[in-house]
N, C-alpha and C positions, 0 to 999 in steps of 0.2 A: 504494500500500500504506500500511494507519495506520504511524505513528512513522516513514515512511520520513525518514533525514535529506538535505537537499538539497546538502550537498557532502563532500567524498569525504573520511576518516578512512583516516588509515595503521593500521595491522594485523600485530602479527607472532603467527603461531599456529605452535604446536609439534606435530608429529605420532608419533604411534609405535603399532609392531605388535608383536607377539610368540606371536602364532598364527596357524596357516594359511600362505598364499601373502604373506608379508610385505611383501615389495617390489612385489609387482603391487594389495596392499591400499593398500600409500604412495601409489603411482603412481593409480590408480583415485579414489582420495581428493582427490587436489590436483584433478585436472577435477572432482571431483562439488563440490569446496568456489566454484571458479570458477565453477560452470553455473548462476548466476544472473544478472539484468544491473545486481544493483545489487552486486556483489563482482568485481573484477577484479587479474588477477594482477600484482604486481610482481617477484619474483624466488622462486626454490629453493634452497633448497641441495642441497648431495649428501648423499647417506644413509650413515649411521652405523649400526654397532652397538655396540652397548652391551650391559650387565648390567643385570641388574634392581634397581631402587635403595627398599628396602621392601619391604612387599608380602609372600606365603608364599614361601618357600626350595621350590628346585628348579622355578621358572621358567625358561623360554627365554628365551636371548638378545633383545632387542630391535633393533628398527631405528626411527632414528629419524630426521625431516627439520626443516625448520623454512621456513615459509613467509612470504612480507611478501605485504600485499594491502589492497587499497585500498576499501571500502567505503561505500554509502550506508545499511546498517545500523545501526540502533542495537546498544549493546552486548548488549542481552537476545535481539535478534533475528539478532546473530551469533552469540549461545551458544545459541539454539534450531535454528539452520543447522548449526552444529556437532554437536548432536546429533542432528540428524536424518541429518546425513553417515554420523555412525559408526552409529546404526541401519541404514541402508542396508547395511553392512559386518559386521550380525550380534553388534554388539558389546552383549553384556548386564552389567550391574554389580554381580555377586552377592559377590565379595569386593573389600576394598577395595586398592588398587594391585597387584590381581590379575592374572592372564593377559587379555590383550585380542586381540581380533581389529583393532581402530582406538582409538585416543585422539586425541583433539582439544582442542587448549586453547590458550584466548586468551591471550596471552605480555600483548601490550600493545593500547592501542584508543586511539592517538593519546594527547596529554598526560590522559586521562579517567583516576582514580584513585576505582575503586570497596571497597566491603568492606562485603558484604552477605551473609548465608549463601547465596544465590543464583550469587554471582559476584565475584569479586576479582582487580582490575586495579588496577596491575601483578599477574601471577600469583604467587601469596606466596613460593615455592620456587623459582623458575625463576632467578634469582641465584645458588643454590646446585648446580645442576644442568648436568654439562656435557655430558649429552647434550639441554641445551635452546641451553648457549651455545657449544658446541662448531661445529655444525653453524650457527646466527647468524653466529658470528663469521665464517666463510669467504665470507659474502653483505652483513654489513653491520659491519666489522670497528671503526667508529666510533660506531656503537649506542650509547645510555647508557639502562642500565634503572636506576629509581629511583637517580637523581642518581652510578649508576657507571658508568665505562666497562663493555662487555662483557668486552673483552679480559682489564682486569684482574681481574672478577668469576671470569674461567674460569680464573685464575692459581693463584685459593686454593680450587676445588673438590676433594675431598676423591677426587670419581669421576673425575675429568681421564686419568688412564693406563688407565681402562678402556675407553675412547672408539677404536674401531679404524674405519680405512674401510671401507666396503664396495662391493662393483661387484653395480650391480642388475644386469650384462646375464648374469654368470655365476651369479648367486646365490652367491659365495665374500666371504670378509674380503678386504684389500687390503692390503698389507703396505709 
């Protein structure tokens, strides 16, 4: 494949749902994002839900996971995997941080620091966001995005107490 690169970049992508079959979109998502041979999985975390953070008022709850995965992609051509993932899952982008059926976003793409209106790695927000480092932190609890620990990034998140477990096998919160 052109741009393919020849050795393998760490990867952490952040996923979330909020319409539809949530948890079986999460779960569907992580194989379709794996079922290539140049993307392989290295860990999950467990699913979270969350509030909506922006976006129109009287949205549904989110659920949301966070993925590490090891690539021979370029960065362009994991955010075109990424969107072709969540097209497959019916996801259209008519309002902005609107109701989604899938989101897919490259958290990080190995030490690569992009900022391009195309694509920006580290993701600009995801420091801020604890349903990005909430669900991180339980799989790679030593993590450091843009020169901070995760842990202490999810310290001073403002959304931190909104962050509830969830058990995909009941579809219920987890207390």
């Amino acid at each position: 494949m052109a741009g393919e690169r020849h050795e393998w970049v760490r990867s952490v992508l952040a996923l979330g749902s909020n319409l539809g079959a949530r948890a079986e979109t999460l779960a569907e998502a992580v194989a379709d994002l794996v079922d290539r041979p140049e993307v392989r999985l290295v860990d999950v975390s467990p699913v979270v839900q969350t509030k909506p953070v922006g976006g129109p008022e009287g949205q549904p709850d989110f659920l949301n996971m966070v993925m590490i995965v090891e690539t021979r992609l370029s960065p362009y051509e994991l955010l075109e995997h990424c969107h072709a993932v969540e097209a497959k899952h019916h996801r259209t982008r008519e309002v902005h941080w609107g109701p989604r059926t899938l989101d897919v976003d490259i958290i990080t793409y190995g030490d690569v620091r992009l900022d391009d209106p195309e694509l920006t790695i580290p993701h600009p927000r995801a420091g801020e966001r604890a349903f990005v480092l909430f669900p991180w932190v339980t799989i790679e609890p030593t993590a450091i995005l843009d020169g901070h620990p995760i842990v202490e990034l999810l310290e001073d998140c403002a959304d931190a107490e909104g962050v509830e477990g969830f058990d995909v096998l009941t579809d219920q919160e987890t207390t």
